[in-house]
N, C-alpha and C positions, 0 to 999 in steps of 0.2 A: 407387408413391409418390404420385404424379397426386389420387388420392383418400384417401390416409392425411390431407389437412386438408381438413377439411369443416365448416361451422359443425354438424352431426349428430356428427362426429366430438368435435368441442373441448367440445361442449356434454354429451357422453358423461364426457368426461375433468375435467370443472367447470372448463371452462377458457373461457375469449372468443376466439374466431375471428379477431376483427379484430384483434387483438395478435399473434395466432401470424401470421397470413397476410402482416401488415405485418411485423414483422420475418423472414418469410421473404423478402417483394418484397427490402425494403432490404440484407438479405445477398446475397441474389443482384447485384442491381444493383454495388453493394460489391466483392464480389469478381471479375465481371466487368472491372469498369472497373479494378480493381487491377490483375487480369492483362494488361489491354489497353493499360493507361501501361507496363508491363515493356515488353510484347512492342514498344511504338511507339517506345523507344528504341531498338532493334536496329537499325546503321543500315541500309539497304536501297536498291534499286536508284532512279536517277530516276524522276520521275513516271511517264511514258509507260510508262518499262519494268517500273514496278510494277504499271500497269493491266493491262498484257500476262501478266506473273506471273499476277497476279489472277485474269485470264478465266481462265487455263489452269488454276489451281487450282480453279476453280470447275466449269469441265469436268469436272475428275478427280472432284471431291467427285459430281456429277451423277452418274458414273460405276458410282461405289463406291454411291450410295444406287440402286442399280437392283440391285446382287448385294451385298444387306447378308453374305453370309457373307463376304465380302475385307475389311470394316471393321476397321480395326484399335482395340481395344477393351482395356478393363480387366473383370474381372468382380466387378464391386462397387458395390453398391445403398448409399444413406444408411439408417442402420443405425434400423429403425422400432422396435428397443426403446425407442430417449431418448423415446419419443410417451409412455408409461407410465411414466416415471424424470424425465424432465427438465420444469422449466416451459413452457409453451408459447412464449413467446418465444423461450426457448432453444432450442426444437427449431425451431422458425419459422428462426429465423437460421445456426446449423449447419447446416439442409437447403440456407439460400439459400446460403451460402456456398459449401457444396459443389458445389450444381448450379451455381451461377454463373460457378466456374472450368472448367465444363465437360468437363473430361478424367480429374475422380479418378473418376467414379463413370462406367457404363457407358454407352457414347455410341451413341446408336440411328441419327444421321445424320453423313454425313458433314458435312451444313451447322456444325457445331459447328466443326469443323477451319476451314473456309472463311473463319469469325467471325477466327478466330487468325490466318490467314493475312492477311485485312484491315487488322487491328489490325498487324500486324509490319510492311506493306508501307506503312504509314499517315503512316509517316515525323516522328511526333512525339510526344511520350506524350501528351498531349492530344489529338488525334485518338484515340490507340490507346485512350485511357479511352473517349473518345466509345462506339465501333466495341464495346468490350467493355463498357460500360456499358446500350449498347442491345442487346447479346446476352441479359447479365442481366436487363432488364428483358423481353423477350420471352421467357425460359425461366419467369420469373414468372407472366406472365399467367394461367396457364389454371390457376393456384390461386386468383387472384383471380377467373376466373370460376365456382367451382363454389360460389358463396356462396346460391344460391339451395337447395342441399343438405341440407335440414333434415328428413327422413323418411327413412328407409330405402329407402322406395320411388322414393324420387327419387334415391340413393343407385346404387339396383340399372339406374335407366334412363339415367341419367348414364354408368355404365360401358358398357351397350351400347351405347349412340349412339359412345362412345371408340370402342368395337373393331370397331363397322361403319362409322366412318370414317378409322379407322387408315391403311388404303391409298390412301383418295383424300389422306389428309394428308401419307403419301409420296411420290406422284403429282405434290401440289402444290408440296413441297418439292422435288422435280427440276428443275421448272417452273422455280421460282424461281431456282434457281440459273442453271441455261441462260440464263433473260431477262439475268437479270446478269452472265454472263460476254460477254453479247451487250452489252450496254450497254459493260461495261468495253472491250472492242474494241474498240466504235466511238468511245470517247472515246479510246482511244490512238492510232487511228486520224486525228484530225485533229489 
């Protein structure tokens, strides 16, 4: 999906990049923070003992993104017919939405879980917007960066750099999780 919006692509379809791509950010953003005000109403444990929750989910998720065949998954992609049926807005904002709640379409890292689990432990829907807000916005990014994508050839080396650094972005996605479950313990911790 990653490179189905490319201004090569939009401009294939007569369509403008910066409309589609922009209501893709802002759906996604959108329906993060939608799902992240639900989830931060759930009431949940005290602070301390949400931070502890927290590290420990974030453990797990570290866990699961090291043997992706345990992730528990849906198998369902945003459906790239609407790219040739629908305006580009429309398809812009449909994908954001859907990627943005994270769990309809197929979840490659446990960090997606980790997000929900933040947003739930958050303890207000405001925060849980926050927490799912900035979920959404970092599942956007990296359509906002493929705007330099204007030849095919750039097109074909954009994907290889993706798929020779897919594992170090796994890799660092473990990382990340780890530091942060280290963080949250040691903030429960004092």
């Amino acid at each position: 999906m990653l490179t189905s919006i490319t201004p090569l692509g939009e401009r294939g379809r007569g369509r403008r990049w910066g409309a589609t791509v922009t209501a893709y950010a802002v759906g996604s953003v959108a329906a993060g923070s939608a799902v992240g005000a639900l989830l931060g109403l759930v009431p949940g444990p005290r602070p301390r003992a949400a931070l502890v929750v927290l590290a420990v989910g974030l453990l797990l998720a570290a866990a699961l993104d090291l043997r992706p065949a345990l992730l528990p998954t849906v198998r369902r992609q945003v459906n790239e017919d609407w790219l040739g049926v629908y305006r580009g807005w429309v398809c812009g904002a449909g994908f954001g939405l859907q990627l943005g709640l994270g769990v309809v379409t197929i979840v490659t890292t446990a960090a997606v879980y980790a997000a929900l689990l933040a947003a739930a432990l958050s303890g207000s829907w405001a925060a849980g917007a926050l927490v799912g807000g900035t979920f959404g916005a970092v599942r956007a990014l990296p359509a906002i960066l493929l705007r330099g994508v204007t030849t095919t050839d750039r097109l074909v080396a954009v994907s290889r750099r993706l798929a020779v650094r897919a594992r170090l972005a796994s890799y660092a996605t473990v990382g990340a999780l780890v530091a942060t479950a280290v963080v949250c313990g040691a903030l429960a911790a004092t």
